[in-house]
C-alpha positions in Angstrom: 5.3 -80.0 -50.1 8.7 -77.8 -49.8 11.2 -79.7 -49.1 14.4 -78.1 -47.3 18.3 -79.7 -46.1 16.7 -81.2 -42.8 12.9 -81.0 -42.8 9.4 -80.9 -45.2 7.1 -78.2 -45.0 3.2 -80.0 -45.7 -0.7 -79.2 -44.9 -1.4 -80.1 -41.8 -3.6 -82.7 -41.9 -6.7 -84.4 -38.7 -3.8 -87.0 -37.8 -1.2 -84.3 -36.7 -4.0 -82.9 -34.3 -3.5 -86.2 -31.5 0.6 -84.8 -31.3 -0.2 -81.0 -32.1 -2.6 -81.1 -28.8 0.3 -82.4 -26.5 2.3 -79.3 -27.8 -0.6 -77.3 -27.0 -1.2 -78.6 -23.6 2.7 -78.5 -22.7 3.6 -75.1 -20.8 7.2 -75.6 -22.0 6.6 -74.8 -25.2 3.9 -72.1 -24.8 6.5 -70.6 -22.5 9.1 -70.8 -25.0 6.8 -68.9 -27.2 6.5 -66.1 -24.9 2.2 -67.4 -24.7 0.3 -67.7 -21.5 -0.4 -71.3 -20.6 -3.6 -72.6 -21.3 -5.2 -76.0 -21.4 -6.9 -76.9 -24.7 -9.3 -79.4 -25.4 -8.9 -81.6 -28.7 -13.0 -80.3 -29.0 -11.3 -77.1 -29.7 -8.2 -78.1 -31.7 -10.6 -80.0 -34.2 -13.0 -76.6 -34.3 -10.0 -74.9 -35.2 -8.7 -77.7 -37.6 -11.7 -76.8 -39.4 -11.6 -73.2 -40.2 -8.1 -74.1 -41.2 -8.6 -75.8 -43.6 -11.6 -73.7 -44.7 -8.7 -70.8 -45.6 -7.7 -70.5 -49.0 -4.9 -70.4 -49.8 -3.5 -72.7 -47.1 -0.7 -70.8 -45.4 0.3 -72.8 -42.1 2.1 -75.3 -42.6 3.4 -78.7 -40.5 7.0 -79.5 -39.9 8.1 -83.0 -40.5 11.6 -83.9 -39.8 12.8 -87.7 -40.3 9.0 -88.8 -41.1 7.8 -87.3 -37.8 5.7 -84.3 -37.6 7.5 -82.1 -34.8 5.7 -78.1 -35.2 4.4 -75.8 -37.0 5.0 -72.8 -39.3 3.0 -69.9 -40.8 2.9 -66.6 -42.6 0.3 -65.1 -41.1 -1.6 -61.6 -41.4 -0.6 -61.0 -45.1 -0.9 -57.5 -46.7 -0.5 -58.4 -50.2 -1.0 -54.5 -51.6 2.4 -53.8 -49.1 3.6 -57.3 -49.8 4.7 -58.4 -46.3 3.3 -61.0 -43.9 4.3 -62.3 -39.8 5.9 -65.5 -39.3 5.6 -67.5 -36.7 7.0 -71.0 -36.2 6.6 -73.4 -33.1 9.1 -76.7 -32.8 6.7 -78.5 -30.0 8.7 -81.3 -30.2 11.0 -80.2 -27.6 13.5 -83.2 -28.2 13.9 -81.5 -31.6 15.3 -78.3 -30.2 18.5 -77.6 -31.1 18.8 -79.4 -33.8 18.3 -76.8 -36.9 15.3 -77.8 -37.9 13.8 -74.8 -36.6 16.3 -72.9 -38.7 15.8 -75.1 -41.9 11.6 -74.5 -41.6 12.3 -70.9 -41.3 14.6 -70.8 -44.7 12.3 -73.3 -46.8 9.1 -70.6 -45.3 11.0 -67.4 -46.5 11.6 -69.1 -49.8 8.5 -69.6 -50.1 7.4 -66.0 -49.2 9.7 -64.5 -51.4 9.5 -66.7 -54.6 6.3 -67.8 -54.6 3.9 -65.6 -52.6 5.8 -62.7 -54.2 6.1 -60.9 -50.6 9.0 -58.5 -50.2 9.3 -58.4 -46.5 8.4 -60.6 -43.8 8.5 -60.3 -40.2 8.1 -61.7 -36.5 8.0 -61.0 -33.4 9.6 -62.8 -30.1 10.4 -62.3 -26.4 13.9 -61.1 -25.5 14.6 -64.2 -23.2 13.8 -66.2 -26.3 17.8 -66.4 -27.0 17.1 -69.6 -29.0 15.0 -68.7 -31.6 16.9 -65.3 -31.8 19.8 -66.9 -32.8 18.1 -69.2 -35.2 16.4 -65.8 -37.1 19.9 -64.0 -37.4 21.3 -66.9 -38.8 18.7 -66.7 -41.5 19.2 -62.9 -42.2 16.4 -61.1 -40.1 17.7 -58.2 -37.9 16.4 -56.7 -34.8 13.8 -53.7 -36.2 13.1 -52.4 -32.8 11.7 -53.6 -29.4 9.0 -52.9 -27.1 9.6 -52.4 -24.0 8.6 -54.5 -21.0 5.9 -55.6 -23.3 5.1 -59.5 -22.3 4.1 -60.8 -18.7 6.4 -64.2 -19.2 6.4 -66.3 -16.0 5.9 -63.9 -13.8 8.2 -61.0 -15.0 7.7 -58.6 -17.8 10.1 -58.9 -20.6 10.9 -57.0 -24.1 9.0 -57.9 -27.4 11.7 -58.2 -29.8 10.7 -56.9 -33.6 12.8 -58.8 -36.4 12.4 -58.6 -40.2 13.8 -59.6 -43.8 13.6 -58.2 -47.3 14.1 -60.6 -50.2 16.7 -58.7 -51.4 18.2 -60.1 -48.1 17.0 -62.6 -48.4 17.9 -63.6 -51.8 21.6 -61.9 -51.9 22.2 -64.8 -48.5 21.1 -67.4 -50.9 23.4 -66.5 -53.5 26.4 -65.7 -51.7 26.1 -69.3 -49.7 25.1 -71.2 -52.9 26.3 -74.7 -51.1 25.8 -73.8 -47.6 22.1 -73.4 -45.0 20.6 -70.4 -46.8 20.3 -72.9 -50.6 17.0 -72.8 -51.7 14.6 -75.5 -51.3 13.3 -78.2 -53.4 9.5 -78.6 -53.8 8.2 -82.2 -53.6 5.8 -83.3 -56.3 
């Protein structure tokens, strides 16, 4: 467990699946996400649970704020020769938007990235009308590395694919600067 100013970052375990399915199955949030709708079946979410937790090393990760498991996290699609990985994060809770948690899981992830998983760079990728999350990323340190054009059908109009990334030095040089303030480093949980 990492443990960060407003949530934990844990495994996610068969019990999360009954609440992860409801985010699944909620077109808000796959909207928010910039993903196409879809129904899913908890048949499917346990097929998946399965493989996940076939990967080794484990890296997706549940969010839990004030005991209550409220989204997800990963690094995903890790090139450890190059040393960078994607994140991606989803807050399906949607009574916990806007409340930083988002922002917290994001800073206790990158820590982990950078100081344990030895990565250099990490990236993401978002849609433009995605001003939330935007926000949330800058305030962590990732800048805008370029954007693709009309890229995502979203509700019925094509929108930009907006490229963000960090360096640890970034990273890092946040941390140290705002040794009291959002960008601390986490504590791990024994």
């Amino acid at each position: 467990m990492f443990v960060g100013e407003k949530v934990t970052l844990r495994g996610v375990t068969r019990e999360d699946l009954p609440v992860l399915l409801s985010y699944y199955n909620d077109p808000e949030v796959d909207l928010a996400a910039g993903d196409l709708p879809s129904p899913t079946s908890m048949e499917r979410l346990e097929k998946w649970y399965e493989r996940l937790i076939e990967q080794q090393p484990m890296r997706r990760f549940a969010i839990e704020a004030d005991g209550r498991f409220i989204g997800t996290c990963l690094l995903q699609d890790i090139d450890e020769t190059a040393g960078h990985a994607e994140l991606g994060i989803t807050i399906g809770d949607k009574d916990s938007w806007g409340r930083g948690y988002g922002r917290d899981a994001i800073r206790v992830l990158l820590d982990y990235a950078f100081r344990l998983a030895n990565l250099r760079r990490v990236w993401l990728r978002t849609h433009a009308e995605n001003g939330r999350a935007i926000r949330a990323y800058q305030a962590v340190g990732f800048v805008e590395e370029g954007r693709l054009r009309e890229h995502q059908w979203l509700a019925g109009r094509y929108v930009d694919t907006v490229l963000m990334g960090i360096l640890r030095s970034e990273f890092c040089d946040r941390r140290d600067r705002n040794p009291t303030g959002a960008t601390r480093a986490p504590r791990q949980s024994r």
